[in-house]
N, C-alpha and C positions, 0 to 999 in steps of 0.2 A: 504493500500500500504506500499511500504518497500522504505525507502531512503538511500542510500548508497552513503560515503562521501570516496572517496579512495585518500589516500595523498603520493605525490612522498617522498621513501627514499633516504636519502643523498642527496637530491636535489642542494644542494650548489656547491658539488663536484663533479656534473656528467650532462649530458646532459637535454632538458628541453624533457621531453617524454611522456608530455599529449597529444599532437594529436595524436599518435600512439595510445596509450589507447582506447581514446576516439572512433579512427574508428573500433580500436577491439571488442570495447563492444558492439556496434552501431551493429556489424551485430551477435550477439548472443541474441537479445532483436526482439520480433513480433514487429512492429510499431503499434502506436494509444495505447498503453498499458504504462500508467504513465506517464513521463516526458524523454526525451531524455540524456542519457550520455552526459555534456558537462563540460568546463574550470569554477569554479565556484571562484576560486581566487588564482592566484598566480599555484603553481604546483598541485592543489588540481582539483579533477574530483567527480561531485555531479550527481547523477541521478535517480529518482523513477520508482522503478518497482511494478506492481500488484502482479506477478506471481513470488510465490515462490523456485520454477525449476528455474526459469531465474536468482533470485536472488543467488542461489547457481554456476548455470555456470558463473556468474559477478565474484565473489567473487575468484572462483578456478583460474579464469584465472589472476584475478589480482595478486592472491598469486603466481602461476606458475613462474614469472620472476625473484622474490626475491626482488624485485623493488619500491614496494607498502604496504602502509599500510592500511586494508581495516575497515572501520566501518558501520557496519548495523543498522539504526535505527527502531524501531517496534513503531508503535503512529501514532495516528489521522495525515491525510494530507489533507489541504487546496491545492488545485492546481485546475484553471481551466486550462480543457478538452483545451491542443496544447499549453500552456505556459512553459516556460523555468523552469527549478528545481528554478531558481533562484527568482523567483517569488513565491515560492512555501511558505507556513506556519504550522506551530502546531508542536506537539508532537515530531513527528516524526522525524521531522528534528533538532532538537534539541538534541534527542536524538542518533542521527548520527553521530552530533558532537561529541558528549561524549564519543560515539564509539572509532572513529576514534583515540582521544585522548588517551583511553584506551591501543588500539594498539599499538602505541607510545610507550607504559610501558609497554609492553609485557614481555620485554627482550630477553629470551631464547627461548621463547616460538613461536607458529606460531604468525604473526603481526595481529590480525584478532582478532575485539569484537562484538556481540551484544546487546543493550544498547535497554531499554526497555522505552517506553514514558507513563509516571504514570497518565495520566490523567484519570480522571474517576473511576472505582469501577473494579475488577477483577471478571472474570464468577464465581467463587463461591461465589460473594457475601462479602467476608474478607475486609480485610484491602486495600486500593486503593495499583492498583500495584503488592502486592506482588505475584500472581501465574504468572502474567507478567513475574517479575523479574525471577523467576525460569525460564520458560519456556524458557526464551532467553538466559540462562545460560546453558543448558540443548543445544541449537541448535548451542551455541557459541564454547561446547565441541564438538560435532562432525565435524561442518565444522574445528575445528581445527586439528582435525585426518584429514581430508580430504586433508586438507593444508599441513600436513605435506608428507603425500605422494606423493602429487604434485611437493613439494617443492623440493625434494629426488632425484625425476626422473633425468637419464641423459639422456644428448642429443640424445644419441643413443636410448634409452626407449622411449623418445617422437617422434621420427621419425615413430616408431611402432605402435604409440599409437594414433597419428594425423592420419597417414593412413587410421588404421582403423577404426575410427569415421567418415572420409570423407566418406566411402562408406555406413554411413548410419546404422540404426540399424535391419531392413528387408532384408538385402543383406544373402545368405546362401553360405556357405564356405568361411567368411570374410580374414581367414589367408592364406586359396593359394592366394588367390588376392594379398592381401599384398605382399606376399612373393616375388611374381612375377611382382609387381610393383618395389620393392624394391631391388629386386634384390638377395636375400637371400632363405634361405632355410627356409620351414614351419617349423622345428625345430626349427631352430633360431627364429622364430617370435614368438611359441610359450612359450621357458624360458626366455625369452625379457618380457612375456604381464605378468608372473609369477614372475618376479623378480621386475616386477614395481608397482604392486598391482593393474595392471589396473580393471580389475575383481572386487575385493573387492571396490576401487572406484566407479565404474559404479552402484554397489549390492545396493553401500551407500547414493549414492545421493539422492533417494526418503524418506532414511530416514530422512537426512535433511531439503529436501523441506516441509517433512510432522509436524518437529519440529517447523521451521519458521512459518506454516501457522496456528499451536495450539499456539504458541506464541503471533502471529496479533489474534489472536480470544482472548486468554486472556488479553489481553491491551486495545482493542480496541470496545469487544463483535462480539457476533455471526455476520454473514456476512462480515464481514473483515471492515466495516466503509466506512469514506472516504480516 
């Protein structure tokens, strides 16, 4: 499993916006799947996911509001099946932290780390860790491409962009819909979906997912652990 430690920016000077968070991520995540998003101290939002898709829609969305700094931890998780993150132990969480920390010291860059949990030996056998370490540096890069184009979008781009994800990804002729929901013309929705990289995003994400879940396999061995 993957633990994700997201901590309010500026928090001193600006409203308290973990319940919001918390109901946003709550309906991006299947239920019965790791531990639920919730308040884990102070302005900070802790929650384990299995599924590495989910862990990348957690992530984008916390980056989206410019709000958040996100850390993903990769390492062994103690959690019994319907208990809180907060009870949760190992690697993983530990390594979330670090994350998270990471983030912090980003600077310029997107706020957003992957922090690898060295417990144990890496699939090839090497030195404890080190294909870990790569791997989550390797999936740290691209959710950070990913974050940056999130992060970009304007309002106007995401009104385009939530639409057309509402209707789904089976839906055929997605942008008259749009359009005609919105009110604008299929042209417009279509240099709107082109000027926001929505495409390239969508193209990316399984790359991501597929980085995160070579990364849990390197940390953790085959079958992803606990």
């Amino acid at each position: 499993m993957f633990v994700l430690t997201i901590d309010q920016r500026g928090s001193t000077g600006d409203r308290d916006r973990v319940p919001e968070l918390v109901s946003e991520l709550s309906g991006l995540s299947r239920p019965g799947t790791g531990a639920a998003f919730e308040r884990s101290v102070g302005d900070e939002v802790q929650g384990v996911i299995a599924d590495p898709g989910e862990v990348v829609d957690a992530a984008l969305h916390a980056l989206r509001s410019g709000h958040w700094y996100v850390g993903i931890g990769v390492g062994h998780v103690v959690l019994t099946p319907g208990a809180s993150s907060r009870e949760g132990s190992g690697t993983g969480f530990v390594a979330a932290r670090q994350a998270v920390e990471a983030a912090k010291s980003a600077g310029s860059l997107v706020p957003l780390s992957v922090v690898s949990g060295t417990m144990g030996r890496d699939i090839r056998g090497g030195p404890a860790g080190d294909e870990g370490v790569r791997a989550c540096a390797n999936a740290e890069a691209v959710l950070r491409l990913l974050g940056r184009l999130v992060q970009e979008r304007t309002d106007a781009q995401w009104r385009v962009a939530d639409a057309l994800r509402r209707l789904g990804p089976d839906k055929h002729g997605r942008q008259k819909q749009v359009a005609r929901e919105l009110g604008i013309t299929e042209q417009s929705v279509s240099r709107t979906l082109i000027r926001s990289g929505w495409q390239e995003e969508w193209a990316a994400r399984p790359a991501a997912a597929m980085l995160l879940e070579y990364a849990r396999t390197a940390v953790v061995g085959p079958g992803g652990g606990p």
